[in-house]
C-alpha positions in Angstrom: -196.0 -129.1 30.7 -196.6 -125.9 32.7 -199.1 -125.0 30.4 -201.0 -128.1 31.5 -199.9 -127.9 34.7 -202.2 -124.5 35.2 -204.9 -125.9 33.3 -204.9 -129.0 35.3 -204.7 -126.7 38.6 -207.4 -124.2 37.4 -210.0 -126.7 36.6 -209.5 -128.5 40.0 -210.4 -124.7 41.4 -213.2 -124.5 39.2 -214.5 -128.2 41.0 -213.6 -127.1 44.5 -215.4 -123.8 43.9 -218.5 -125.4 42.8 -218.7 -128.3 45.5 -218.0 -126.1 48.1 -220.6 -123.8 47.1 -223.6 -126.0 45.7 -226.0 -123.6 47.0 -227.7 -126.3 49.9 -227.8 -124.0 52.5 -224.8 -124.3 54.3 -221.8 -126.1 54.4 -220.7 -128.4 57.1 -218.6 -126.2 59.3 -221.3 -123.9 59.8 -223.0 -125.9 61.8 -220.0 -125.7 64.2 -220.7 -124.5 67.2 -218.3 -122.0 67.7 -218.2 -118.6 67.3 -215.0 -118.6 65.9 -214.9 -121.1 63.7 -213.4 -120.3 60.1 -213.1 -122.8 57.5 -212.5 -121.0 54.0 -212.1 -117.0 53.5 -213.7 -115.7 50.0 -212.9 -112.0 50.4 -211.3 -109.6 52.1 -211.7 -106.0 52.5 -210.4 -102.8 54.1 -212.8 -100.6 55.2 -212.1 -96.6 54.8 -213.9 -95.4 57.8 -211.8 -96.8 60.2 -208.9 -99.1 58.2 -210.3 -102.3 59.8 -209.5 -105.8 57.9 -213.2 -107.7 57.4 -213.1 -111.2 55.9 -215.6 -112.9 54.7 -216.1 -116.5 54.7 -218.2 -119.8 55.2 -219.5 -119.2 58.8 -219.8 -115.2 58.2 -218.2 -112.0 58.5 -215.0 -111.7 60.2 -212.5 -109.1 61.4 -209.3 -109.7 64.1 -209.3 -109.2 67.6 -206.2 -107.6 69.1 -204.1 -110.7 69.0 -204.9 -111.6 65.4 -207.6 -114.0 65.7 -211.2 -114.0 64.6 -213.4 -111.7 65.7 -217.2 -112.5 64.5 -218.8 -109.3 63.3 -222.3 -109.7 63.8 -225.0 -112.8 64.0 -225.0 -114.0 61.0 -223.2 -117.5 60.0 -224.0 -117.4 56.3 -222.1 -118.3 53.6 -220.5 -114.7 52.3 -219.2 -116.0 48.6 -218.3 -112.5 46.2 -217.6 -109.7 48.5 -216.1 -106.4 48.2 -216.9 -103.3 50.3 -218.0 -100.6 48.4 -217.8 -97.5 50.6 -217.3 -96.9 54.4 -219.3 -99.2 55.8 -220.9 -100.3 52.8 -220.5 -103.9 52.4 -221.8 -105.8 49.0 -221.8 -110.0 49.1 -223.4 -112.6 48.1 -223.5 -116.4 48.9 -225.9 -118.7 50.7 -227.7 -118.9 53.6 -226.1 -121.3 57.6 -226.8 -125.2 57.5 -229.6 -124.0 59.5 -230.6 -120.7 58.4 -233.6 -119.8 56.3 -234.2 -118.5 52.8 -233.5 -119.8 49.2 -230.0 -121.4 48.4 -228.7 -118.3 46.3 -228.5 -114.7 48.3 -228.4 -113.2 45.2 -227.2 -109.7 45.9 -227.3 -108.1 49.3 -225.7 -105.3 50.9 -224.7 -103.8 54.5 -224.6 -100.7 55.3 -222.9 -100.8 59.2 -219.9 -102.5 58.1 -221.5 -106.4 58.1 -223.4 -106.1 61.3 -226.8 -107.0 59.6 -227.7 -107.3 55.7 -230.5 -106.7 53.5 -231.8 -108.3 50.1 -231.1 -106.1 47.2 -231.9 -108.3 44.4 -231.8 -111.0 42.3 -232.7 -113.5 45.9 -233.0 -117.0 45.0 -231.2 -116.6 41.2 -227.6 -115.8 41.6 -224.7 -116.5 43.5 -221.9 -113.9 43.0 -218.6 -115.6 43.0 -216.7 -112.0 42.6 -218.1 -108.5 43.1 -216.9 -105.4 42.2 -217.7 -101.8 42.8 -216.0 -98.7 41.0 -217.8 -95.3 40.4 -221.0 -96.1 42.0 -221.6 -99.0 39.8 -221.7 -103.2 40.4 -219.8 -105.7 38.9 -220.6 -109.0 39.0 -219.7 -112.7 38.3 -222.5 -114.7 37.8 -221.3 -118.3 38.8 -225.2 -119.5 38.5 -225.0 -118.7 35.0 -221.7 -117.9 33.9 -221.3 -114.5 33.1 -220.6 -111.3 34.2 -223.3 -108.9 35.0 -223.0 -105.0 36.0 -225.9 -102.9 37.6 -225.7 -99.0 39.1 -228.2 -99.5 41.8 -227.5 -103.2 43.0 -231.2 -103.9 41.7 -231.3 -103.8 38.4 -228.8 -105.6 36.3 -227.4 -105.6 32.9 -226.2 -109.0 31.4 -222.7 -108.8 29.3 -220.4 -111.6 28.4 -220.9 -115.5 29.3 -217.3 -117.0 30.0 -216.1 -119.4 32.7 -214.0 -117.9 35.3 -213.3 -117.7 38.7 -212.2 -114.1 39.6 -213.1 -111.0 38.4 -211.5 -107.5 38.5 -212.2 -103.8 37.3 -209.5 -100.8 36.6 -210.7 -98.2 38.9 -209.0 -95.7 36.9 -211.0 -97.2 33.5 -214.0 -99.1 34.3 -214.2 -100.1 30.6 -211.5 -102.6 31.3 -212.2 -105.8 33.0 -209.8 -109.0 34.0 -210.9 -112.3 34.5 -209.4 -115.4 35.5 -210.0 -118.6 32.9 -208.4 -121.6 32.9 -206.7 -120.3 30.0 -205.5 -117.6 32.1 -206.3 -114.2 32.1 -209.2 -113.0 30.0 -209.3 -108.7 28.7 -212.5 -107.3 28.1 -212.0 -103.4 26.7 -215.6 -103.0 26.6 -217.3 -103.0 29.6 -217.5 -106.6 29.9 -219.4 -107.1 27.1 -216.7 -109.2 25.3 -213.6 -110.9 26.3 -210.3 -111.3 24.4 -208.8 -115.4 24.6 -207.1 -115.9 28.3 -203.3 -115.7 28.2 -200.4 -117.0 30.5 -200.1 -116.7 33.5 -202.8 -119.2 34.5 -204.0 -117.4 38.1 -206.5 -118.2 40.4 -207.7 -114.5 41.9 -206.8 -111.4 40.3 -207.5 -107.6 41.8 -207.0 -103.9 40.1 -205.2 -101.1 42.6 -205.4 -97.7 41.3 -202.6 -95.6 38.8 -202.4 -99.2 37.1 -201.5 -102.0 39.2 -203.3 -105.1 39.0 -202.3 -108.3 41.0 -203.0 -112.2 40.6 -202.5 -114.9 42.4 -201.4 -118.7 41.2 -202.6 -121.8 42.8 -199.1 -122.4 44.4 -199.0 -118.5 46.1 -197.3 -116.9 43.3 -198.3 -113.1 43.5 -198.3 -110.8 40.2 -198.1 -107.5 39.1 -198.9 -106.2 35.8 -198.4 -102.3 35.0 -199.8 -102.7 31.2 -203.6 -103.5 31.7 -203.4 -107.3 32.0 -201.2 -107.4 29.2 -198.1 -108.9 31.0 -197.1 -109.8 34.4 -194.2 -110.0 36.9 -193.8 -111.9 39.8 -193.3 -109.9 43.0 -193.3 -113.0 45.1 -195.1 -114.8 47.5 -198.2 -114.9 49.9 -197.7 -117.2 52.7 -199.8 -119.7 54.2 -200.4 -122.4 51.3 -202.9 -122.2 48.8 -204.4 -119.0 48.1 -208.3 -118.2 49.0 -208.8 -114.5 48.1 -207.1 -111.5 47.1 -208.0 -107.2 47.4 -205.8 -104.6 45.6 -206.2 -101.9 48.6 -203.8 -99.3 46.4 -201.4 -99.6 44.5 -198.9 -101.1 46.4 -201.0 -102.3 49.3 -202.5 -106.1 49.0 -204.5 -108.5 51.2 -204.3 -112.4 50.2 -206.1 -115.0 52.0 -204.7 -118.3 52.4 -205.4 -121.4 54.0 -204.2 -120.7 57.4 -205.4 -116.8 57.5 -204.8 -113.3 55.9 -201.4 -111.3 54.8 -201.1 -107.7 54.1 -197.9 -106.5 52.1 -197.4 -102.6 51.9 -194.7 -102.9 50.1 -196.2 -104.0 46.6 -195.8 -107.9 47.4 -192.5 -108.0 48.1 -192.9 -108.7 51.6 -195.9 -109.9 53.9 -197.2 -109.5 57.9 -200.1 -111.6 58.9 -203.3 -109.6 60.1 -205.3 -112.5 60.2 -204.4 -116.2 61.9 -207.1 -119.3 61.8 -204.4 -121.4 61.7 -205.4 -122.7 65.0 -209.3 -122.7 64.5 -209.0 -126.0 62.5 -211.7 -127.0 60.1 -209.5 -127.1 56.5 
């Protein structure tokens, strides 16, 4: 029964994903008019020049104010979908353009480089919507959610296409960029090859999964469950849990520092998982 259970819960993400994100310009919230408006996070990120949270989400990029709440960083209302930031303020994302915005469905990738104040087109506009995005030792990593598979490139312009699989998260050992997680409804997937091929998922069934460095990757279930594995993806111990219902996003910061993204904001544990502060509240913003 649990072993349906994930399945069952993992396939309803895969359909939520997809709707959400059909690529038709814009969801309905971002035609909201206010500024602060946030409906559904997709990633979150610490930025090294200056430790600030950014989150990115259906009505663009965020980061809190000094009480906590959102704090829109730049002009843009897009859609950010895969997100990651690179370096100091280097952003990567991908997604689709405001309800009323301009330009094809698919962002393909693109890429800030004053911490998501403005963006530019780096490639693949109008193909691809990256559902996860990774960066370790100068080089992208990529899901593919138009297509289905993973793709990696070292200048964000040209890309090289490795295995086809469904998933819906995406992770890469900083200390061994050979080895790659990703979540199936199966649970998780090991590729030891760069990508190129991935081993059968095995239990746990998670939704998001992210790799700190020295070793410590984390998922996270559809109920809030967080996990750590020590062995490369090979088995995994619950640490505990991320507040705030169902889970929207997680970032492996170190190895014992993790952001998760919920339904009513973002929670930062220091302390491996074992306990969490919010840093982000949209609780009160509405619009889930």
């Amino acid at each position: 029964m649990r072993k349906q259970y994930f399945a069952i819960a993992v396939s309803a993400a895969f359909a939520l994903t997809l709707t959400a994100c059909s690529g038709d310009g814009g969801s309905d919230e971002a035609k909201a008019p206010s500024t602060t408006s946030v409906s559904h996070i997709h990633g979150v990120g610490i930025d090294p020049a200056d430790d600030r949270l950014y989150v990115a989400t259906h009505e663009g990029i965020f980061t809190p104010d000094k009480d906590g709440k959102p704090q829109r960083v730049g002009e843009s209302r897009d859609d950010y979908m895969g997100f990651t930031i690179a370096e100091a303020r280097t952003f990567l994302a991908s997604g689709h353009p405001a309800a009323d915005g301009e330009g094809p469905g698919n962002k393909g990738l693109i890429e800030s480089t004053d911490a998501g104040k403005t963006w530019k087109t780096k490639s693949l506009s109008g193909e691809v919507d990256f559902h996860a995005l990774d960066y370790v030792d100068g080089t992208i990593y990529g899901y593919d959610s138009t297509n289905g598979k993973v793709r990696v490139s070292k200048d964000g312009v040209e890309w090289q296409d490795r295995a086809t699989l469904p998933a819906l998260d995406i992770a890469v050992n900083p200390d061994d960029p050979q080895m790659l997680l990703a979540t199936t409804e199966a649970g998780v997937a090991k590729s030891t090859d760069g990508g190129k091929t991935f081993a059968d998922g095995a239990e746990p069934a998670l939704f998001f999964v992210s790799w700190g460095p020295r070793g410590a990757a984390y998922g996270l279930d559809g109920s809030g469950a967080l996990y750590r594995s020590t062995d490369s993806g090979s088995t995994w111990k619950k640490t505990g849990a991320v507040p705030g219902g169902q889970p929207q996003a997680l970032t492996a910061v170190d190895a014992d520092r993790i952001l998760a993204a919920t339904q009513d904001g973002v929670y930062e544990s220091k302390d491996g998982g074992k306990t969490f502060d919010q840093r982000l509240d949209i609780a009160s913003e509405g619009g889930h």
